[in-house]
C-alpha positions, 0 to 999 in steps of 0.5 A: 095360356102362354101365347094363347091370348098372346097371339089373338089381340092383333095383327103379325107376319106369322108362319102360316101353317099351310105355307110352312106345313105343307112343304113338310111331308114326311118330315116331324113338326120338330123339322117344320120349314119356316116361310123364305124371307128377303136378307132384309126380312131374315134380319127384321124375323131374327129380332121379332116383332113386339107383343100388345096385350090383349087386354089392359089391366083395369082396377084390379091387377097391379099396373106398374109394379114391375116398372117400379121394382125393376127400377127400384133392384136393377140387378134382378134383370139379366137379359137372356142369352138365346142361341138361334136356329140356323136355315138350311139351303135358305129355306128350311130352319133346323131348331137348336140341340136344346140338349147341350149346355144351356149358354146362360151358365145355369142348368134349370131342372123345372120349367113351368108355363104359366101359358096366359101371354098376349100375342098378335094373331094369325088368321085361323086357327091352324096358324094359331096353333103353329105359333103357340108350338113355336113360342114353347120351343123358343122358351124351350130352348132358352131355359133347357129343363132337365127334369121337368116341363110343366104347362099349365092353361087357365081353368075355371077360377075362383069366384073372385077372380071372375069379376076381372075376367067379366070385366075384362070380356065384356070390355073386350065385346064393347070395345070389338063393336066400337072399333068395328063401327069406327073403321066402317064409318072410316073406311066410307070416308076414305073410299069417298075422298078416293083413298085406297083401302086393302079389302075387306077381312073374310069373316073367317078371318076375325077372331073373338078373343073371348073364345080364350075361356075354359068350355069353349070348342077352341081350349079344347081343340087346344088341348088336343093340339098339346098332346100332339106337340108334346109326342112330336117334341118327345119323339124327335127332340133331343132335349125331351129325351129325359123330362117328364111333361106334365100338361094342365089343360082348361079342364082342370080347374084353377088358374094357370100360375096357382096350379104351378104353385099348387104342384110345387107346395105339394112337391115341397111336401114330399120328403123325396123333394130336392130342396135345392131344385132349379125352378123357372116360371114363364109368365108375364104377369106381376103377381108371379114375382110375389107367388115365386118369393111365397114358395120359399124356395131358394133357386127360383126364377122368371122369364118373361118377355123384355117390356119396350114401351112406345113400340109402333103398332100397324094401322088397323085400316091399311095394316101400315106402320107409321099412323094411327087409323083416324090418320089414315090415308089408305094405300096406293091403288096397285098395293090396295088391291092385292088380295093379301097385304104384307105386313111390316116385320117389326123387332123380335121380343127378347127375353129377361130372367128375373132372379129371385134370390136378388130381390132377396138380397135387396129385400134383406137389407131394405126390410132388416129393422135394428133392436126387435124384442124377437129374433129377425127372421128373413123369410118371414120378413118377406112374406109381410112384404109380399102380404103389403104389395096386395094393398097397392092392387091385385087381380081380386081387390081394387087398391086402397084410393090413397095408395099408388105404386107410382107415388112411391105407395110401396116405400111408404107402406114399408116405412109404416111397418117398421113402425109398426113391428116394434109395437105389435112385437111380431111379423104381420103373416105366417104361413099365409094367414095374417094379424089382423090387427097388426094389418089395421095398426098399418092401415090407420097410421096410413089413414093420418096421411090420407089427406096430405096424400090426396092434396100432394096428388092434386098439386101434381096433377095440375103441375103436369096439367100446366107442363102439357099446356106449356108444352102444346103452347110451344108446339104451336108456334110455328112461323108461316113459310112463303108459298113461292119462292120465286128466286134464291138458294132455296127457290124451286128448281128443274130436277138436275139444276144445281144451284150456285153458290151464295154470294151473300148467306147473310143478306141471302137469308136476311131476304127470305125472312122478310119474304115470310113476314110479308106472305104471314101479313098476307094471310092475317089479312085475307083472313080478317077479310073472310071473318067480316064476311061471316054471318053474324051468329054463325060458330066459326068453327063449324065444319073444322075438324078439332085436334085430338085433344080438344075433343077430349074433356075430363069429365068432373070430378064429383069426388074432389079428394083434395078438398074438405069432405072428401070422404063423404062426397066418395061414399055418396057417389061411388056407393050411393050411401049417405054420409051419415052412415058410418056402419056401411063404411066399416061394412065395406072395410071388413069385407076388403080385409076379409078379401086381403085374408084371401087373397093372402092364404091363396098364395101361400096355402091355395085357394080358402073358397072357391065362392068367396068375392069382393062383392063392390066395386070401390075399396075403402079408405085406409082411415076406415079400418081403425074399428075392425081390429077385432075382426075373425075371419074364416071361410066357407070349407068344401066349397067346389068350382064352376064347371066350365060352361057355368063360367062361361055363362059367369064372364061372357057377353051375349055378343060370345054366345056363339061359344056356347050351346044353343039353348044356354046362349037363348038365357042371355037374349031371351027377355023372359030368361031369369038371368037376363039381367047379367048380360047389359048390352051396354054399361057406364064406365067411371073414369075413378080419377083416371084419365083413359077408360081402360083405366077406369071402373066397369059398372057391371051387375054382379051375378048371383050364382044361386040364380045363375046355377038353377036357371042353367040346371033347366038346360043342362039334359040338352047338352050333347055327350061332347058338350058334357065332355067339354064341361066336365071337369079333367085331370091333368096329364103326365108324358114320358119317353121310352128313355125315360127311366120310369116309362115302364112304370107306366107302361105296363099300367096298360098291360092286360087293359081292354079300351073300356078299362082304360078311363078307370079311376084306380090310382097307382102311386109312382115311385118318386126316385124313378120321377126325380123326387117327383110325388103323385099318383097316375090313372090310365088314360084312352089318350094313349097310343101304343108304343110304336104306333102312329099318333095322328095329327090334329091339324091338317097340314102336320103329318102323323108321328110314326113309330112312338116311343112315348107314354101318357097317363092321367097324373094327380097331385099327392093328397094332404089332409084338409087342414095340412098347413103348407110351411112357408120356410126354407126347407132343411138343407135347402143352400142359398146360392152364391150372393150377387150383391155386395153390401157396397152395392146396396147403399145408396150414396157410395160410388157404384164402382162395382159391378155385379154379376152380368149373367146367371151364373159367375163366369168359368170362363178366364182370359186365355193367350191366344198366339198373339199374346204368346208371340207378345210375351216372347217379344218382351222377353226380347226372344224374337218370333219365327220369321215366318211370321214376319209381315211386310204390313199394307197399307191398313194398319191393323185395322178395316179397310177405308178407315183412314190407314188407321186400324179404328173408325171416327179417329177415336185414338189415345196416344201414349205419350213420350217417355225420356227412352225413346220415342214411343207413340201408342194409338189405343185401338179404334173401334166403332165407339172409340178408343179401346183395345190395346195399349195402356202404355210402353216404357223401355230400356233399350235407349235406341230410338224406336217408334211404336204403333199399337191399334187394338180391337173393334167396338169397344168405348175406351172407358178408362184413360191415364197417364198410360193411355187407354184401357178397357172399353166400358161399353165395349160391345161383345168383344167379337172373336175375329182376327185382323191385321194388326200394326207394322212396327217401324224402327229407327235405324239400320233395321226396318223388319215389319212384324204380323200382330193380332188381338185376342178377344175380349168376353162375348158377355161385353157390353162395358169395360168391366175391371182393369187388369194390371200384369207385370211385364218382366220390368218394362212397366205394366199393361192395362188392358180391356179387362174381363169385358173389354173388346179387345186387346191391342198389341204391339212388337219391340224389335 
């Protein structure tokens, strides 16, 4: 739910919808005002503010993944290029024409939100809203679809999904109710010692993020919400003008990521698809990188937010950055007591693309293996890859004990493959569905190593534990300072007293060591006095408070896999089984590869069973599925989803009750209910090995969903007609503008409709040349307004829509038998795009000396002459320029005022050196990092003794340097498009004439030197410039 959870875990300056909103009369939410800001401010809004996560991941899911693919393939990464909206009379914010070219230099065709992201909150729920439009348009206006706008929101999922989302909610309530009770017992001591605090919060003001759950009031005001934001978007914004918009909200079941991927397989299907569609995915989640590699298509990538760790977070107390809440120290006494506390503005998150077609290229020549007995297949070969990435973890399974991503547990998986292939003489998967006992021959010669793997783990750990002591030792010694200092350098002195020089630094600071040792002997002493004075008995430390981490001791290890036993002791403790039952654990192997069947067959074929889960919470050693070769695996066919308040009933705590009906939220409270052993107020938490709880194991009771089903089955008659609304399950929608050219297609399915005719359930199928290949069938809707109608707005401060122009129907996927298989390959005519990597690049010990593409698409754009170029070439062709460009020179030569006279700051030059013909001193450009922009070196013929002086442009980093001096700046920022004087040439003789010179740009993409340009220049030698990315180009004249 893009920016939905995103904006609920926390605390941000956000645009208030009642400031922004209000001042907006008469003027659509495409034009809305953003809240006036100091210069100060301006800057700090334009970079944003970092995004925390709602939730942490806990077993499931897979924790570092991305770190360590993106370290792994650096070059998926490219950082997006975002083009800002600009204020108007300083207050109103004008957004971007997202219908002009996109300046990333690719034209995506579909956009998809996979709207699940985390984001600090606003205070009510109108803000929050504002913000999720904002947070679309931003992405928007990155990507600038041309065909498709898809936005998908978190419907009710499968049964083995829900164990995390009940996990993670019930985490959530516990968590809420811990740091409630912290920051009261806080807030009391502060207030005691006399510390300021901020007011309390109105109780409006808190947020439950639990609310973020198919069922509730707030997904469905959500929904509404949409619909208005999508008119407004079609009716006022020019790039909308002719995509068509197609919302799944939390009504229909499924999550977010697979409902895309559910379109695009069906769309595949469709002989009128493009199999060369631009795809962009928008979501943060790891899982996404694998969905997009398993949809085959070749032009697919994601845009997520850039991860910066370590970012500084507010207090939670007094809203300040700098501290945590427990050191806390409140506020002064006039700031404390505003009703409102401004909160600091941090950075903007930026956003990355990540390109799948060069994980591709990666994957080709890490995966390729030599001498198979069967042709090599590419596509099938990934497929296997993304098939062994589910056994380091996902959101469905815990990951195997022995596997983890950090220790490298991916490379030792694919070695282990390639082992393997040759044996089994075939790939692993196809089209979703696995070997099983290609997956056990993997899995077993992973068990051999499972005790080396656990003893190299240990050693680690008790490296690291005695690197943390080291390091705190060390933090610990400090020297005791005097307490007064009552002559000296450094004794205290009236606020405008200056002290004098020193005669003697040396005796001077010889005094005041000796001061300190003494003051320390001091302190021994008196504290050896005060222990003599202590009662006998009595613990010395009473009433001290401990450091942090002395109160936190590791709890034991029952387990202990580094030693001999490992595995009985982890049955016994995790599954209370005895160690002599060797069945159980075969049990527990076959359900987890039941569950990897699974989880495999919804990424490439969707989902085998909406009832399916794994029903423990710990994996299975990897030795332990060496006896389930044999295995046959199928699922239960015709299974249906929850309606989305029995989900609710699956996930939720009694403490979000106030979420659900009344009586429903009785059966979590009521001592006599059926179920009310579902609902734990509290439950243990095991650490599993881990040091910190988020980490850790929820020990929650799995929910019987026979007996969840017939106790709810006893309430559901006292559902309101709104209520069964809300939980019943919906369609998805389908939005088109009057531009559009298959908007009289739709509408004139309403022609001749009374309203009670409008929810009918008669499909049309629409015809897909009119819809860019697009295959579906569409249902009229009572969410339609009239072409030219007003379309009311949802939230009080935004005004209606007048005069509409746009058109909604319900929308369903194209229907396929039930045992269709979804093909996973590369489509007929499909063309792969342009490589990026070089087979250079790829090996590992060559020197990276290339450089690979920078952005998503090669650069059209070739080094141009501006003027100055053209009166440099002139120059050497010994053709002298107009005199009107003749210039005196002043006294900044060619560079910034207050830079020494130089033309580049910090005096970052390179000198030219002599040559037999003259006299030629060349100065390479200053520039904040140094040393760029012009000159690579001069030779002449005329034997007059002339003096040249070059400086060349701003910022760059003078990378490259030889004989000639100083070519293009490898870290030469961005090359700025600006012009500044450039450098009098002076010459020896009865001429003094001074010539105005100028440099030209570099690339706006720089940000390193790039490659060296060599061009001949008419038989005066040779110039080296900046190159494609330089800064930019210095100049010189030759009289």
């Amino acid at each position: 739910m893009l920016a939905i959870s995103k904006i609920v875990s926390g605390n941000e300056n956000v645009i208030s919808c009642n400031q922004t909103l209000a001042v907006a009369a008469g003027v659509p939410f495409y034009a809305l005002k953003y809240r006036s800001l100091s210069p100060s401010q301006n800057n700090a809004y334009e970079r944003g503010t970092p995004s925390a996560p709602a939730f942490k991941h806990t077993a499931m899911g897979v924790p570092a993944f991305f770190r360590w693919l993106s370290r792994k393939y650096p070059n998926i990464i490219v950082h997006c290029v975002e083009e800002k909206g600009h204020s108007v009379d300083g207050n109103a914010r004008v957004n971007v024409d997202t219908s002009k070219p996109n300046p990333n230099n690719v034209e995506f065709d579909n956009l998809y939100l996979d709207m699940n992201e985390n984001k600090p909150a606003p205070r009510n729920e109108d803000e929050m809203m504002v913000a999720i439009f904002e947070y679309i348009d931003r992405i928007f206006s990155i990507v600038r679809p041309r065909r498709l706008l898809y936005m998908a929101i978190d419907g009710v999922a499968p049964r083995a999904k829900m164990n995390q989302q009940r996990s993670r909610r019930f985490r959530a309530s516990k968590e809420a109710a811990e740091k409630a009770e912290a920051m009261a017992r806080l807030r009391t001591e502060l207030t005691l010692k006399g510390y300021h605090l901020p007011p309390v919060k109105a109780p409006e003001e808190h947020f439950d993020s639990n609310c973020i759950t198919p069922g509730t009031p707030f997904m469905d005001r959500l929904a509404k919400c949409l619909h208005y934001y999508i008119h407004d978007r079609l009716n006022n914004d020019p790039g909308w003008r002719n995509i068509e918009v197609i919302l799944s909200d939390a009504n229909v079941p499924g999550e977010g990521e697979h409902k895309i991927m559910d379109f695009i397989r069906k769309q595949r299907s469709n002989p009128a698809h493009d199999p060369n569609t631009k795809h962009c995915l928008c979501g943060a989640d790891a899982d996404l990188i694998m969905l997009g590699l398993a949809t085959h298509e070749p032009n697919f990538t994601i845009i997520r937010e850039e991860f910066k760790p370590n970012q500084p977070k507010p207090c939670e107390l007094c809203g300040q950055l700098g501290h945590e809440m427990k050191d806390c120290m409140g506020l002064p006494k006039e700031v404390a007591s505003q009703a409102q506390i401004e909160k600091p503005l941090g950075s903007e998150t930026e956003f990355i693309f990540i390109r799948l077609n060069v994980l591709k290229e990666y994957l080709m020549k890490d995966l390729h293996i030599e001498g198979l007995p069967f042709k090599w297949s590419t596509e099938r070969a990934i497929d296997d890859w993304v098939f062994l990435c589910f056994f380091v973890g996902n959101d469905f399974l815990p990951h195997l004990p022995s596997l983890e991503i950090r220790e490298g547990a991916i490379d030792r998986l694919v070695r282990i493959y390639k082992e393997t292939i040759h044996k089994t003489k075939d790939y692993l998967t196809k089209d979703g569905f696995a070997n099983i006992s290609h997956c056990c021959m993997i899995l077993t010669k992973l068990g051999e190593a499972e005790d080396e793997i656990f003893r190299e783990r240990q050693i680690n750990e008790e490296k690291f534990k005695r690197r943390q002591k080291e390091r705190q030792a060390m933090q610990k010694q400090e020297y005791a300072q005097p307490a007064y200092l009552s002559a000296g350098q450094f004794a205290p002195r009236a606020l405008n007293d200056s002290p004098s020089a020193i005669a003697d630094a040396r005796n001077e600071v010889f005094n005041q060591r000796r001061q300190a040792m003494e003051f320390s002997r001091g302190l021994h002493t008196g504290a050896d006095l005060q222990l003599m004075l202590q009662p006998e008995g009595e613990d010395k430390n009473r009433g001290e408070k401990r450091k942090l981490n002395e109160e936190k001791e590791e709890p034991e290890d029952e387990v202990r896999l580094w030693e001999v036993g490992w595995k009985e002791r982890y049955y016994e403790s995790k599954f209370d089984v005895s160690p002599e039952n060797l069945s159980f654990r075969h049990e527990v192997a076959a359900s987890y590869a039941e569950g990897l069947c699974w989880v495999l067959h919804y990424y490439f074929q969707g989902c085998a069973s909406w009832k399916w889960f794994f029903p423990y919470h710990y994996a299975p050693f990897a030795s332990d599925f060496s006896q389930i070769g044999d295995l046959k695996i199928s699922f239960e066919k015709g299974t249906k989803p929850f309606n989305p308040m029995e989900q609710l009933m699956s996930v939720f705590p009694a403490a979000s009750r106030q979420h659900l009906p009344e009586p429903w939220g009785d059966l979590m409270e009521d001592p006599e209910s059926p179920i009310i052993d579902f609902y734990p107020t509290d439950f243990r938490i095991d650490l599993n090995g881990k040091k910190a709880a988020w980490m850790g194991v929820a020990l929650l009771p799995f929910v019987d969903e026979k007996r969840l089903l017939e106790t709810v089955a006893t309430v559901y008659d006292q559902l309101t007609p709104e209520e069964r609304r809300r939980n019943a399950r919906g369609d998805n929608y389908l939005f088109l503008r009057k531009s559009h050219k298959g908007y009289a297609f739709l509408r004139g399915l309403y022609e001749n409709k009374s309203q009670r005719m409008l929810n009918d359930t008669v499909e049309h199928a629409i015809p897909p040349e009119s819809y860019n290949g697009m295959a579906g069938t569409a249902l009229t809707t009572d969410k339609v307004v009239a072409e030219k109608g007003k379309v009311l707005s949802p939230i009080h401060a935004c005004q209606p829509i007048p005069n509409n122009v746009a058109v909604v129907v319900r929308w369903r996927d194209p229907v396929y038998p039930d045992d269709h298989i979804y093909p996973a390959v590369k489509l007929p005519g499909a063309k792969d795009p342009e490589r990026v990597l070089r087979p250079e690049d790829l090996v590992d010990n060559e020197p990276r000396q290339w450089r690979p593409q920078a952005g998503m698409a090669r650069s059209n754009q070739r080094a141009q002459l501006a003027q100055s170029g053209h009166r440099m070439v002139e120059h050497y062709a010994n053709i002298r320029p107009p005199q009107n460009y003749g210039h005196g020179g002043g006294q900044d030569r060619g560079g910034y005022d207050g830079y020494q006279q130089h033309g580049g700051s910090n005096f970052y030059q390179n000198q030219g050196g002599e040559v037999p013909s003259g006299l030629y001193h060349h100065r390479g450009g200053g520039g904040f990092s140094g040393g760029n922009g012009g000159r690579s070196y001069i030779t002449g013929i005329n034997q007059a003794d002339y003096r040249y002086s070059s400086y060349g442009g701003r910022q760059s980093g003078g990378y490259y340097t030889d004989s000639y001096g100083s070519g293009g700046g490898r870290g030469g920022a961005s090359g700025y498009h600006q012009q500044q004087r450039g450098t009098p040439m002076h010459q020896r003789g009865e001429h003094h004439q001074h010539y105005q010179s100028y440099y030209s740009q570099g690339n706006t993409y720089g940000t390193a030197g790039g490659p060296r340009q060599t061009r001949p220049q008419q038989g005066y030698g040779q110039y080296r410039g900046g190159g494609h990315f330089a800064g930019g180009w210095g100049s010189y004249y030759r009289q």
